[in-house]
Backbone as CSV, one residue per row, in Angstrom:
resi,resn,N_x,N_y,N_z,CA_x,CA_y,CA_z,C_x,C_y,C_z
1,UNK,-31.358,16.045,22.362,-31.356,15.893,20.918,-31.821,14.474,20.582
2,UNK,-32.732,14.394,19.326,-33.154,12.969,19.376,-32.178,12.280,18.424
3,UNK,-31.888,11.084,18.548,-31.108,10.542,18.127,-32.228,9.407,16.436
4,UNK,-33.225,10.342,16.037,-33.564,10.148,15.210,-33.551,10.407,13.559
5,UNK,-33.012,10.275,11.983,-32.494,10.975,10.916,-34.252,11.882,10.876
6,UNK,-33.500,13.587,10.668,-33.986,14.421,10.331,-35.140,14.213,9.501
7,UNK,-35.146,13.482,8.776,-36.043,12.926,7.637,-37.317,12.427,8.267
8,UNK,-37.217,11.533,9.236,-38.182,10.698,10.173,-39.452,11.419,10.733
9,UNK,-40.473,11.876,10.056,-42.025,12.511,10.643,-42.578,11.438,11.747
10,UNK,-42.385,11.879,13.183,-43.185,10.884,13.813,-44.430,11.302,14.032
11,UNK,-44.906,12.268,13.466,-46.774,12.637,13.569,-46.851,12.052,11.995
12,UNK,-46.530,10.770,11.822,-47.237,10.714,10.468,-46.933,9.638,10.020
13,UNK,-48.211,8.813,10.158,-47.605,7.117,10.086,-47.129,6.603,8.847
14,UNK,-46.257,5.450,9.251,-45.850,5.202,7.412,-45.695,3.843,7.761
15,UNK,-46.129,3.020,6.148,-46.221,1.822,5.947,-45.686,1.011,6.807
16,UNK,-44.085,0.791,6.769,-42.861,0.074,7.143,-43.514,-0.006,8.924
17,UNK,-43.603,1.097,9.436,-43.581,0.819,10.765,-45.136,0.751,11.253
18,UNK,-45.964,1.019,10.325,-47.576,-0.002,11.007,-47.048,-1.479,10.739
19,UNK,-46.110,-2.263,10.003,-46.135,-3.480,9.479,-45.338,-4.169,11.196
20,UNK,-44.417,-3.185,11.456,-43.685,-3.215,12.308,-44.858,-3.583,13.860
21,UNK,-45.771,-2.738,13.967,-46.391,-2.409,15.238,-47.491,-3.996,14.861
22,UNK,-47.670,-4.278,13.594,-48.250,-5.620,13.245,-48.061,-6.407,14.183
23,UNK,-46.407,-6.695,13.285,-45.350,-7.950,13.646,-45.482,-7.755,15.597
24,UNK,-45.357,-7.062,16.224,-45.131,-6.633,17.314,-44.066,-6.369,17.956
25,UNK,-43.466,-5.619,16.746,-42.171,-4.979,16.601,-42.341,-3.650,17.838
26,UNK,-41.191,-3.139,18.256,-41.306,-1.943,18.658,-40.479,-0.632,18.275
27,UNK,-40.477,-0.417,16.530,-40.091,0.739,15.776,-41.518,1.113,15.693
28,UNK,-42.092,1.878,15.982,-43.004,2.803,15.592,-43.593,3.746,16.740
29,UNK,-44.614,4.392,15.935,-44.458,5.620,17.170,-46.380,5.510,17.417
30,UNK,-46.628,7.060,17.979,-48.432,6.826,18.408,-49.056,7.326,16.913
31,UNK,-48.506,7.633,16.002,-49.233,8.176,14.664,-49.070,6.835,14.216
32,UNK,-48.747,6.088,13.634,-48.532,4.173,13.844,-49.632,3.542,14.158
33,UNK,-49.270,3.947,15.429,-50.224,3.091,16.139,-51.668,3.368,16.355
34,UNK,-51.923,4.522,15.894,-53.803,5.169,16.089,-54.163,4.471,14.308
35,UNK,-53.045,4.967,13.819,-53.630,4.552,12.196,-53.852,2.489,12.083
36,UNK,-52.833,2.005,12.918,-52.784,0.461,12.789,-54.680,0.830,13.612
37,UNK,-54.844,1.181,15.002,-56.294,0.882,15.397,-57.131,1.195,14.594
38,UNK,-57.247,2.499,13.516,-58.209,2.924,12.538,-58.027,1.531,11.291
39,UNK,-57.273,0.693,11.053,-57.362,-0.343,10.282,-57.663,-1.472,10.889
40,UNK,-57.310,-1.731,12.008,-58.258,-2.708,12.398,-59.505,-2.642,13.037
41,UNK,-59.738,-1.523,13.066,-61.499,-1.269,13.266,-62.133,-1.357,12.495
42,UNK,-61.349,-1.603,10.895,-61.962,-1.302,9.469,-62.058,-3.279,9.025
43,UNK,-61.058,-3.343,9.345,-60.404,-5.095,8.873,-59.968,-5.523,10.345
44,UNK,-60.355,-6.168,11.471,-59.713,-7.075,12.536,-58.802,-8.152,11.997
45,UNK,-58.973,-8.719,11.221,-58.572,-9.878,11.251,-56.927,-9.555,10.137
46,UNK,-56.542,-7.975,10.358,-55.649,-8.005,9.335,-54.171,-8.209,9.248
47,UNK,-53.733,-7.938,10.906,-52.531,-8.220,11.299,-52.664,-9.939,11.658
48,UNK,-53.545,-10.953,11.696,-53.575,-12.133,11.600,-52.886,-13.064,10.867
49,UNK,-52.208,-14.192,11.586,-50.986,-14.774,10.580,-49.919,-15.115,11.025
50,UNK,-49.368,-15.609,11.157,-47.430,-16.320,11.131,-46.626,-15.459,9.919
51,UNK,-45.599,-15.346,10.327,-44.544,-14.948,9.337,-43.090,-15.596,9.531
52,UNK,-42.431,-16.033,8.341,-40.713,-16.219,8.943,-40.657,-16.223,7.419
53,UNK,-39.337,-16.638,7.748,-38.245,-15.578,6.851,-37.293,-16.737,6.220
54,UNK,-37.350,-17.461,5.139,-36.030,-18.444,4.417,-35.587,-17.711,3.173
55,UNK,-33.888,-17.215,3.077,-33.403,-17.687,1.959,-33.395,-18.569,1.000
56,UNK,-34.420,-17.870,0.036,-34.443,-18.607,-1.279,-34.365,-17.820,-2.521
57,UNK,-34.624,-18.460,-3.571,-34.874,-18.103,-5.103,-36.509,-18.518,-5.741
58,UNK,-36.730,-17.275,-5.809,-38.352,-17.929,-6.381,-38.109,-18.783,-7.724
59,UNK,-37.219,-18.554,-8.239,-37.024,-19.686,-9.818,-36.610,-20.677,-9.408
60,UNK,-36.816,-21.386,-8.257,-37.132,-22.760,-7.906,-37.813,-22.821,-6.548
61,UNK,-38.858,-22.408,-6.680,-40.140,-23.066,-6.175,-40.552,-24.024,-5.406
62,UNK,-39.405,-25.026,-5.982,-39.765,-26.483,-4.899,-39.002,-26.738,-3.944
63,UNK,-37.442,-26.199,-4.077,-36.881,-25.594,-2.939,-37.832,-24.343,-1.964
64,UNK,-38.209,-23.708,-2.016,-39.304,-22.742,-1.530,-40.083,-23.995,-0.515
65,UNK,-40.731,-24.422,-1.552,-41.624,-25.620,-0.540,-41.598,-26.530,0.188
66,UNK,-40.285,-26.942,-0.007,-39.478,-28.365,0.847,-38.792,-27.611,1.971
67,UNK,-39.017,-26.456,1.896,-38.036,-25.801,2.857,-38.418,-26.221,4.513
68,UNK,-37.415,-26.722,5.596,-37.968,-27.077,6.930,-38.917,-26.017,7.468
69,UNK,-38.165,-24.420,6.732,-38.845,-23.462,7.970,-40.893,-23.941,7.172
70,UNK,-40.917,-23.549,5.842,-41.658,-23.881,5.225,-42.599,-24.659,5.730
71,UNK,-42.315,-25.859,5.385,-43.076,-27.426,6.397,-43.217,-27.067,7.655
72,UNK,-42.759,-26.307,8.624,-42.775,-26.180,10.034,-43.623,-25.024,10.067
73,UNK,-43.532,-24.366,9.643,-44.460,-22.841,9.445,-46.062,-23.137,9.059
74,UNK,-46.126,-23.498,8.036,-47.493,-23.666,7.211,-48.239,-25.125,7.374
75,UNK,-49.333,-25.175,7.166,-50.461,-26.462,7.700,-50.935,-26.318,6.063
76,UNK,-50.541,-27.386,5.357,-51.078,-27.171,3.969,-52.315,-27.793,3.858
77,UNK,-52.958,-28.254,5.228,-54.209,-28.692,5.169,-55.230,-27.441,5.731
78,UNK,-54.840,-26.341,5.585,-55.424,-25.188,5.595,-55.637,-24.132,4.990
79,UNK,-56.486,-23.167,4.870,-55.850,-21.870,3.701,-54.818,-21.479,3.785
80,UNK,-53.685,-21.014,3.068,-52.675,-20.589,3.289,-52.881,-19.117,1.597
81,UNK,-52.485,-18.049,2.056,-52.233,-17.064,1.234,-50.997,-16.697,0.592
82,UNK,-51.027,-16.463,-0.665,-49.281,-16.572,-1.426,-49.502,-14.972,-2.182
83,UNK,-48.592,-14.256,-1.618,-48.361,-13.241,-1.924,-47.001,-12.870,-2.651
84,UNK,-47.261,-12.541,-4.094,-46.055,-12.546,-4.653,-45.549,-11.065,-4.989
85,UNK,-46.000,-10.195,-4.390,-45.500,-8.461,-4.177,-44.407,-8.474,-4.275
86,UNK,-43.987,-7.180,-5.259,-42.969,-6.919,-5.161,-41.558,-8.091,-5.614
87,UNK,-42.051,-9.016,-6.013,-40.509,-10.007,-6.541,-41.215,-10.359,-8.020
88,UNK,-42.175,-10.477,-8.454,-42.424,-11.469,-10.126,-41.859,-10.122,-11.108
89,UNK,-41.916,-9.025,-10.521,-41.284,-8.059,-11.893,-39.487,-8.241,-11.685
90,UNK,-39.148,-9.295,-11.000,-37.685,-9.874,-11.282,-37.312,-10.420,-11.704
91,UNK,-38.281,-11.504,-12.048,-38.409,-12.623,-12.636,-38.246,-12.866,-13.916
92,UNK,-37.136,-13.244,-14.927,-37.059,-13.148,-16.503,-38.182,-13.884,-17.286
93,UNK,-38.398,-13.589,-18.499,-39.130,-14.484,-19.022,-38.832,-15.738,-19.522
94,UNK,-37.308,-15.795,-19.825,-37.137,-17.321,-19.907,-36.810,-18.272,-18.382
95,UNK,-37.013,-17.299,-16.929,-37.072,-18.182,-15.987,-38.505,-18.920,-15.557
96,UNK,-39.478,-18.661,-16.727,-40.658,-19.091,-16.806,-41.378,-18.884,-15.516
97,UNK,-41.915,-17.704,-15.555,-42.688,-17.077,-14.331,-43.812,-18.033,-14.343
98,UNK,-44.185,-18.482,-15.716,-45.871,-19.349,-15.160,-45.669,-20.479,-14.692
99,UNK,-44.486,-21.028,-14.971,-44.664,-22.563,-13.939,-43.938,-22.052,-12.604
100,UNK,-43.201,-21.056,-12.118,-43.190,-20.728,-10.764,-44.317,-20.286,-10.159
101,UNK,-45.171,-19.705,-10.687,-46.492,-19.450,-10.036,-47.241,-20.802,-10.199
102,UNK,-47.429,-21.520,-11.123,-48.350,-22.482,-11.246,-47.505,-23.722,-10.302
103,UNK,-46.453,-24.008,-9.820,-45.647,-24.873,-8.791,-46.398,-24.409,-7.288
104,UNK,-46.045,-23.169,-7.061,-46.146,-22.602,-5.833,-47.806,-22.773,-5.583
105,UNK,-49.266,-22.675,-6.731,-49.761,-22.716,-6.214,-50.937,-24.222,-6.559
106,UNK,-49.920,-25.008,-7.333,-50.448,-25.919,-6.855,-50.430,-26.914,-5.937
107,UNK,-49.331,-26.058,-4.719,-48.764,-27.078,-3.564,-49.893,-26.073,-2.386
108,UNK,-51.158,-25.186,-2.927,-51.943,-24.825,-1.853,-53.119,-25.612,-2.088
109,UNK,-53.944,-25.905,-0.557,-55.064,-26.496,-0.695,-55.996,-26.146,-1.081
110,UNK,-56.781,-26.046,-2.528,-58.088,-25.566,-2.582,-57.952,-24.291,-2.940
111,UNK,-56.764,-23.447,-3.292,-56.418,-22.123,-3.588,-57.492,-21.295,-4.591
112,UNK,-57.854,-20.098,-4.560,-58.636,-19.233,-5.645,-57.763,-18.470,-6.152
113,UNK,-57.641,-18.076,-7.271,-56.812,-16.983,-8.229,-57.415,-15.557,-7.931
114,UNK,-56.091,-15.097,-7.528,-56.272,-13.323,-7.605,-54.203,-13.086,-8.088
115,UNK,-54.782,-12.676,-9.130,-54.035,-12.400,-10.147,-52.775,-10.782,-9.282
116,UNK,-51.722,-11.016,-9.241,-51.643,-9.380,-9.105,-51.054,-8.356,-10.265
117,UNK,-50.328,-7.207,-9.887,-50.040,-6.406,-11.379,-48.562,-6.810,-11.013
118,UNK,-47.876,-7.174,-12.381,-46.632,-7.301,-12.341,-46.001,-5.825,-12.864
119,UNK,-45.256,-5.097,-12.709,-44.497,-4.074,-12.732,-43.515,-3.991,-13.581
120,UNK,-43.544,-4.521,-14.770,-42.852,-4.591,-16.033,-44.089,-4.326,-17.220
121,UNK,-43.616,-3.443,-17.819,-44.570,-3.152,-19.173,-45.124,-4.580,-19.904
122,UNK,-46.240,-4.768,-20.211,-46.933,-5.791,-21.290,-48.269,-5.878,-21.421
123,UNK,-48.280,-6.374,-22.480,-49.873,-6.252,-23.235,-50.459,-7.303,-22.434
124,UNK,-51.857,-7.110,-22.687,-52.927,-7.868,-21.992,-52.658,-9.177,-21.815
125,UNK,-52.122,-9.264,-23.634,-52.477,-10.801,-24.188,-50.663,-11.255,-23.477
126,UNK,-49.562,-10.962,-23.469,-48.619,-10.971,-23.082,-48.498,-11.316,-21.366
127,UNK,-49.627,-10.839,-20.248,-50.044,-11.327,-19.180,-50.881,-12.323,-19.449
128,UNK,-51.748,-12.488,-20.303,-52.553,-13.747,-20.262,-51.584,-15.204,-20.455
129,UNK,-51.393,-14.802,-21.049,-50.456,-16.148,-21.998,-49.160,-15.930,-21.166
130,UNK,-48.215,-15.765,-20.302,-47.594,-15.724,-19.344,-47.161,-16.136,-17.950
131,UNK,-48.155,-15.288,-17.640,-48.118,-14.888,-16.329,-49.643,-15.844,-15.420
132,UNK,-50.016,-16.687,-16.253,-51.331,-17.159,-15.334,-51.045,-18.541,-15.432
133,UNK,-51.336,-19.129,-14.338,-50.904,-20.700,-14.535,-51.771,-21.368,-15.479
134,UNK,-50.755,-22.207,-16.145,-51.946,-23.045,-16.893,-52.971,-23.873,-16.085
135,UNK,-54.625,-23.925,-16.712,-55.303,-25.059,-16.253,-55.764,-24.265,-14.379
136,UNK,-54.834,-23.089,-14.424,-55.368,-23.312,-12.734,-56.550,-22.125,-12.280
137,UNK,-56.396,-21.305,-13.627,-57.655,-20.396,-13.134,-57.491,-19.442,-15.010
138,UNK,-58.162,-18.438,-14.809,-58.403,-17.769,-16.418,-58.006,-16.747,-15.676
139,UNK,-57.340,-15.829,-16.547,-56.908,-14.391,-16.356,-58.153,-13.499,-17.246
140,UNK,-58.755,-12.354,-16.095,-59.324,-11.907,-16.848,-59.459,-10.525,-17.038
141,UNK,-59.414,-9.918,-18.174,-59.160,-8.027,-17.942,-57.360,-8.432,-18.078
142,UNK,-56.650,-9.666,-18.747,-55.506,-9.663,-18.749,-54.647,-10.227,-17.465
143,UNK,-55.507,-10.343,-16.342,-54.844,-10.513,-15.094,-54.763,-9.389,-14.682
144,UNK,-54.988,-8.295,-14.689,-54.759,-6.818,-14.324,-55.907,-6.357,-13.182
145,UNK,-55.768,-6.337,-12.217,-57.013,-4.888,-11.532,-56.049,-4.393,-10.408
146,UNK,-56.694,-3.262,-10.170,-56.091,-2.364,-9.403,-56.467,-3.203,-8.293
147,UNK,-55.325,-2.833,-7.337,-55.219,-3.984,-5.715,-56.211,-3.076,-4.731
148,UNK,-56.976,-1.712,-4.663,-57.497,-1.514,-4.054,-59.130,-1.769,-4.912
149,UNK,-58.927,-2.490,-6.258,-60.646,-2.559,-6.485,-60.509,-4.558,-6.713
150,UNK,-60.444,-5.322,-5.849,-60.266,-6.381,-6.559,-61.691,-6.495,-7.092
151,UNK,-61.575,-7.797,-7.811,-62.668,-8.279,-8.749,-63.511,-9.239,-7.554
152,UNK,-64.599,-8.826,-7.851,-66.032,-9.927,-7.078,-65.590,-11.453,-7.114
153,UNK,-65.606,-12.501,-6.122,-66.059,-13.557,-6.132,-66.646,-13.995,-7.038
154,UNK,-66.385,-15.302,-7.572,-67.342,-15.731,-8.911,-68.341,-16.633,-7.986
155,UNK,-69.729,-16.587,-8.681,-70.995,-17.255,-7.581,-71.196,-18.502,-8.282
């Protein structure tokens, strides 16, 4: 008997455990792992990267950045990518989401704006005027595109 919940399809890969077979975890199974090779035959360079893990609060930011693991982790004399998935639709509006985004990314080197969708209802103009740092890039289409069509490079 497998000691796996009933629920669990192992002919059928799922998010959590390609992220897993990434990390070089060993939760996942061979439907996982053919789909992780069909994505990196598509993208190589996609499981690429460091990861760790600090307790914090994104409504202070500069704790975030002073953090040892932080400083020890990241080379801010390099690209570094800030992915804010999944946490800014937590974020209140009087905890002023635009200077936590505009803190966080003006401690990257040389950073480009890609806007993502926040997951709380609002108007265009309500993401513009919000949600985009001041001075650090223009929101455009509202800050809005779908994450599988991003927007072109500006030339």
């Amino acid at each position: 008997m497998s000691d796996l919940a009933p629920e669990i399809d192992r002919s059928k890969p799922h998010p959590a455990r390609l992220y897993d077979f990434f990390l070089g975890g060993e939760n996942n199974f061979a439907a996982d792992r053919e789909a992780a090779a069909e994505v990196l035959k598509h993208s190589p360079s996609a499981p690429e990267g460091r990861t760790a893990y600090i307790q914090a609060d994104v409504r202070d930011p500069a704790a975030i950045l002073s953090d040892s693991v932080t400083t020890e982790m990241l080379d801010f004399r390099q690209p570094i990518g800030l992915i804010l998935a999944a946490i800014l639709h937590f974020v209140r509006d009087e905890d002023n989401p635009r200077q936590i985004i505009a803190t966080l990314l003006d401690a990257l080197p040389g950073y480009r704006c890609r806007n993502g969708i926040p997951m709380r209802s609002r108007s265009s103009r309500s993401l513009a005027s919000s949600w985009c740092p001041p001075a650090s890039c223009s929101c455009r289409n509202g800050g809005r595109t779908a994450p599988a069509r991003p927007r072109p490079r500006p030339r």
